[in-house]
C-alpha positions in Angstrom: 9.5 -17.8 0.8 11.8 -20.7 -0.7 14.5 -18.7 -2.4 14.0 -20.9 -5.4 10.7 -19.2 -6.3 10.9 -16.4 -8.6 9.4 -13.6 -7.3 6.6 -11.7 -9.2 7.2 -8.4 -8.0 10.5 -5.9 -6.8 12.5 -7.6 -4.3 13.2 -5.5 -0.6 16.7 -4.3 -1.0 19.8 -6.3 0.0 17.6 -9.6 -0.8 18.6 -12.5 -2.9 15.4 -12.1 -4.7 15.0 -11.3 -8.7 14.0 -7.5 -8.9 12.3 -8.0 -11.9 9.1 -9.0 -13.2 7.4 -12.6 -13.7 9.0 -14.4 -16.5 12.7 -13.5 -15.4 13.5 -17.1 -15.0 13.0 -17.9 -18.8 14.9 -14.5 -19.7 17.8 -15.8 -17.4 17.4 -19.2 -19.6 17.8 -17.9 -22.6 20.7 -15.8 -21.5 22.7 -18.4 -20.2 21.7 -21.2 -22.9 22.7 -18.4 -25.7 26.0 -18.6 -24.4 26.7 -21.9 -23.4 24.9 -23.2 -27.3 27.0 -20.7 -29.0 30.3 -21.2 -26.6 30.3 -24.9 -27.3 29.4 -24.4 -31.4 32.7 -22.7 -31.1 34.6 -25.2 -29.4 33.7 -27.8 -30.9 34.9 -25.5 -34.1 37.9 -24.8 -32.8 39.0 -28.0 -32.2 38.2 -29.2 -35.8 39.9 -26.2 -37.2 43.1 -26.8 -34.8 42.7 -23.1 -32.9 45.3 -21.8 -31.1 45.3 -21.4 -27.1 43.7 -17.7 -27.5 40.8 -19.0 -28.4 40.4 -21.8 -26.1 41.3 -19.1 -23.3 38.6 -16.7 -24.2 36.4 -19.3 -24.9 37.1 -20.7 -21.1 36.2 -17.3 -20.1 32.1 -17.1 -21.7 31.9 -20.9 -20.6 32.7 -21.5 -17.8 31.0 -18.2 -16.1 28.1 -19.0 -18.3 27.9 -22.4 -16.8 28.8 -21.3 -13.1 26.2 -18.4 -12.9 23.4 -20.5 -14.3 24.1 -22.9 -11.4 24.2 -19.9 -9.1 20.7 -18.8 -10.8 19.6 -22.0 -9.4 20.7 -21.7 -6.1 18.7 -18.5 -6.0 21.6 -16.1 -5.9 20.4 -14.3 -8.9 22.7 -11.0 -8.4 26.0 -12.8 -8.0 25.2 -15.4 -10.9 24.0 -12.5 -13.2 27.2 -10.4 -12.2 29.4 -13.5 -12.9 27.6 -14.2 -16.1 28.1 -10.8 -17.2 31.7 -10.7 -16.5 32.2 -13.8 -18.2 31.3 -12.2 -21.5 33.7 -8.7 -20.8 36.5 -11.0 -19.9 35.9 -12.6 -23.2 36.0 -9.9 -25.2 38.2 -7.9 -23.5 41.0 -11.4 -24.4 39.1 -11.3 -27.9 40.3 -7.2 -28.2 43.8 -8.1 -26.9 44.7 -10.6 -29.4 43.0 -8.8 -32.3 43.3 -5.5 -31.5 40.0 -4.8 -33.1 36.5 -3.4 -31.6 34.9 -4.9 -34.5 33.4 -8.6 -35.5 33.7 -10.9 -32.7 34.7 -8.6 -29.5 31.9 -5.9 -30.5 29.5 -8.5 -30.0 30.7 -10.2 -26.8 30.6 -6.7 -25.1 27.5 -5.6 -26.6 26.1 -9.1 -25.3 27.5 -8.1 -21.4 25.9 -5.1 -21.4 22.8 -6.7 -22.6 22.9 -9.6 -20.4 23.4 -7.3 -17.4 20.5 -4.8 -18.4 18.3 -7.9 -19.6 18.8 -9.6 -15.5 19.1 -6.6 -13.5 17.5 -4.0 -14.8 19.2 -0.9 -15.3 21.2 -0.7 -12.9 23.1 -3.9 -14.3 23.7 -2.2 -17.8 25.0 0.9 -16.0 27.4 -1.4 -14.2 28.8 -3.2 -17.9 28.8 0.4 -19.1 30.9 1.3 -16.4 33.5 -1.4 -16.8 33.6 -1.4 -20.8 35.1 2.4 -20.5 38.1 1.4 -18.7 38.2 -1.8 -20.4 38.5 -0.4 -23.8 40.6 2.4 -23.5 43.1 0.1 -21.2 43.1 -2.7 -24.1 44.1 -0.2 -26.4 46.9 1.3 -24.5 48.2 -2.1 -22.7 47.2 -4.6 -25.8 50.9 -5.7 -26.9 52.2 -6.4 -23.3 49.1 -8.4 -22.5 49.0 -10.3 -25.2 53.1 -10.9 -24.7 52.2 -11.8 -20.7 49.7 -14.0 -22.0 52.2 -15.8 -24.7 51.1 -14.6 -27.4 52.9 -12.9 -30.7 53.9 -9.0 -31.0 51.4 -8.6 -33.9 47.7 -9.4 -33.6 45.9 -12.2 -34.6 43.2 -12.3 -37.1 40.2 -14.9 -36.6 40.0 -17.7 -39.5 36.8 -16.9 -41.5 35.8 -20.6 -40.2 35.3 -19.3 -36.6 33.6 -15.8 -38.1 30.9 -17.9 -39.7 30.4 -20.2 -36.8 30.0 -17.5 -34.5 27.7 -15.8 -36.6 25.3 -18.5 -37.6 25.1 -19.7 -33.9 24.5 -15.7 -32.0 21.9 -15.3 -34.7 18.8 -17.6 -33.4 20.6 -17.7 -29.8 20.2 -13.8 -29.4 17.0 -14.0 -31.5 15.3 -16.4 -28.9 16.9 -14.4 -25.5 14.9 -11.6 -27.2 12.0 -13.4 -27.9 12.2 -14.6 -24.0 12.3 -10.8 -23.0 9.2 -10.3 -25.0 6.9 -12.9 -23.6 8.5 -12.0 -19.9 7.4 -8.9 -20.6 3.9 -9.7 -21.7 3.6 -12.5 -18.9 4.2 -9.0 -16.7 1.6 -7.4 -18.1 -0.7 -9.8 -18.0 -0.6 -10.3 -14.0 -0.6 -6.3 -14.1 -3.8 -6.5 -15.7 -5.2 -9.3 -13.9 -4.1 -7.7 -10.7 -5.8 -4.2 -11.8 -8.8 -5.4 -12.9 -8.7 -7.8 -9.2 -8.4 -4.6 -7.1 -10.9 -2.6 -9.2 -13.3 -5.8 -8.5 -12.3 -5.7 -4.8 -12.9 -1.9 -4.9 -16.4 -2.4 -6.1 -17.1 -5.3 -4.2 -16.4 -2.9 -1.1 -17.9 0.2 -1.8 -21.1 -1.9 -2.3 -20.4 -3.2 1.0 -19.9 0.0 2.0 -23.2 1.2 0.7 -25.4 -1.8 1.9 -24.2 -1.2 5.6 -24.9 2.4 5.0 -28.4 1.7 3.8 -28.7 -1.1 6.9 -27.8 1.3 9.6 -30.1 3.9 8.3 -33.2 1.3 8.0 -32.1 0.3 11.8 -31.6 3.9 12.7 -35.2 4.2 11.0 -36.9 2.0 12.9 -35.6 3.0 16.3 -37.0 6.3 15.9 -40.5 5.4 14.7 -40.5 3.0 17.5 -39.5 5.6 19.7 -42.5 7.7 18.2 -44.9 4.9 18.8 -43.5 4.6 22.4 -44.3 8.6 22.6 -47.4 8.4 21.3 -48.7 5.7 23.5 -47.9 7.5 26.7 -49.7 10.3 25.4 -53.0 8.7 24.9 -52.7 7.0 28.1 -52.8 10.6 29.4 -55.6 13.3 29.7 -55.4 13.7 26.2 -58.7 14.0 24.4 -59.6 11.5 21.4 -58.9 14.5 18.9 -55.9 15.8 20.5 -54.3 11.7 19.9 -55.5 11.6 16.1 -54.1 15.3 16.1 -50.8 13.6 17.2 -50.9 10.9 15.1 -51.7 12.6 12.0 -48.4 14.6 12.5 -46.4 11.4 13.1 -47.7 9.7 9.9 -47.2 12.7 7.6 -43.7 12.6 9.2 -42.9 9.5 8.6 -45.4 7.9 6.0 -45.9 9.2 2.5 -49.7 8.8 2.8 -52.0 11.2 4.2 -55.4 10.1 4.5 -53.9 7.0 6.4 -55.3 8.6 9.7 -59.0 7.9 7.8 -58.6 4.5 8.0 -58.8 4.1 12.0 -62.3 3.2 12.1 -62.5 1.3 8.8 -62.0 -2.3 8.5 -59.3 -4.8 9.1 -59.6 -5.1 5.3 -59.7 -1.8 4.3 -56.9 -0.7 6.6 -54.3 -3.3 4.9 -54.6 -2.3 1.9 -54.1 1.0 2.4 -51.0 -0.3 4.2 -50.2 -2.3 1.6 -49.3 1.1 -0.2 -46.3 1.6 2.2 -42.9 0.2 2.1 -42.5 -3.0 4.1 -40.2 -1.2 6.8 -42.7 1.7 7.2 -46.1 -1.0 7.6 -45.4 -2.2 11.7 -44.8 1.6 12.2 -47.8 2.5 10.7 -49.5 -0.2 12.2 -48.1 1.0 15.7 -49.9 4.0 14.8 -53.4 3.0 14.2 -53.1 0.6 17.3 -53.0 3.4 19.6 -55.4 5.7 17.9 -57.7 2.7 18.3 -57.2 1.5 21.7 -57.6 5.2 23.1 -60.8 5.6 20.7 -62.1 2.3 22.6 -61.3 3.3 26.0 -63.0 6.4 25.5 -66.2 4.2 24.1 -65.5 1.8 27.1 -65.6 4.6 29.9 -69.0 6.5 28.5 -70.7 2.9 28.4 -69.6 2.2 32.1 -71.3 5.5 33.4 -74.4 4.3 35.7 -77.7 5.3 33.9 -79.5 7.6 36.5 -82.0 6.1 39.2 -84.8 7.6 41.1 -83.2 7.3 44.1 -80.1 8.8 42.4 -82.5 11.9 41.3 -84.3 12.2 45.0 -80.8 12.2 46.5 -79.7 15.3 43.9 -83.2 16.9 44.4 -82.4 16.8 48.2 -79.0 17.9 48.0 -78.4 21.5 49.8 -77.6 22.8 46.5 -80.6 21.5 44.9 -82.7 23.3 47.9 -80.9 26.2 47.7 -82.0 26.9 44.4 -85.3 25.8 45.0 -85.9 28.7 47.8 -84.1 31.1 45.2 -87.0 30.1 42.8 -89.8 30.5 45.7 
């Protein structure tokens, strides 16, 4: 898989894969652009208004880690660019709450916006991580404040930030943040969307195989059907072709049909007409008629050798009666009359 794609579903762990849902890429958009559109605003504010180099510094900070991880976004490394982008913003506003000594106005909003770019990018996770690092980045700003901003070359007292750069900042994070939101919305209904689409895709796959399922079943049994009528037939057959009298096969077959064949005077029909004998077939189901056709066959067949073998008999000559008249048995019982 290029590592360009955004994926559509949680990443294996330890991959370089996004583990978030379809539509991350314009989320990470939005995140980055927020920054960059409201970093420059300021900039470009700054240098109008003649800021000093505390400004510049924290605005370095957002920039340039906004600009790097979005590159790093489209390299694919989503994890390190999202970590980068994040820390970009803490940086910020942990320089913003060193020269102003203030939580409020400008470095509550820059650490609020870590821990929301973090959560936003890499679930939760990500937002337990900025947590994590805004506790000791508060309480140490608060304790070590004066010597860092000294270090740094700035004044013993705290700055305050012109009202120019307040309203700025303001007017720019307002429709920035309102359109990363509004990207986390339609990511989030894009995901639900393919969760739908691939629901209602497995239910129809479901369906589509237990009706598989059930035609094979239904095939097997017809196939299973047929062998044993066939194997009926076959039974049948060998038992007219025995001693078997006519009556005893009709018997036989009579069994076999009301077995098999939900028609009972079917057996009547042996010596009726070709006619007459379809349409009472016609009164089966398809896959029952050759059975039941089998059937008749044999019941006809031994009905006409039977017919065939008392027609060949020789009729009785007077030669033929002489020889039985003269027969020792024949005498016998002649003297036993005398």
């Amino acid at each position: 898989m290029d590592e360009r794609q955004q994926p559509t579903t949680s990443a294996p762990k330890g991959s370089r894969t996004m583990p978030v849902s379809h539509g991350a890429q314009r989320v990470a958009q939005a995140s980055f652009g927020t920054v960059i559109a409201v970093g420059a605003a300021l900039f470009v504010a700054a240098l109008i208004t003649g800021q000093g180099f505390t400004v510049y510094l924290a605005l370095l900070f957002g920039l340039g880690a906004a600009g790097f991880g979005y590159w790093l976004w489209d390299q694919g490394a989503y994890r390190i660019a999202t970590t980068i982008h994040a820390g970009g913003l803490i940086q910020a506003g942990a320089l913003t709450y060193v020269f102003t000594e203030t939580l409020g106005g400008a470095t509550a909003v820059l650490l609020l916006a870590s821990v929301i770019t973090a959560g936003g990018l890499l679930g939760w996770r990500g937002a337990v991580a900025a947590v994590a690092c805004l506790a000791l980045v508060i309480p140490a700003g608060h304790v070590w404040a004066e010597p860092a901003r000294l270090l740094l070359g700035g004044e013993h007292e705290p700055i305050l930030v012109s009202e120019t750069m307040m309203t700025v900042f303001v007017l720019t994070s307002i429709p920035s943040w309102g359109a990363y939101v509004v990207a986390i919305d339609a990511s989030n209904r894009a995901a639900w969307v393919q969760a739908r689409a691939a629901a209602d895709a497995l239910e129809r796959s479901n369906q589509e195989l237990a009706e598989a399922n059930r035609t094979l079943t239904e095939q097997r049994d017809r196939v299973q059907r047929a062998v044993e009528q066939q194997a009926a037939v076959a039974r049948l057959g060998l038992y007219a072709n025995g001693p078997a009298s006519v009556d005893a096969v009709l018997e036989r077959a009579t069994q076999i049909l009301e077995r098999w064949c939900d028609v009972p005077d079917l057996i009547g029909v042996v010596h009726t007409s070709i006619r007459e004998q379809a349409e009472l077939l016609e009164r089966l189901p398809v896959e029952d008629r050759p059975f039941a056709r089998g059937v008749l066959q044999v019941v006809q067949m031994r009905s006409v050798r039977t017919e065939t073998s008392a027609d060949e008999q020789p009729e009785p000559t007077a030669a033929s009666e002489y020889r039985a008249f003269a027969s020792p048995t024949s005498l016998g019982r002649v003297d036993a009359d005398v």
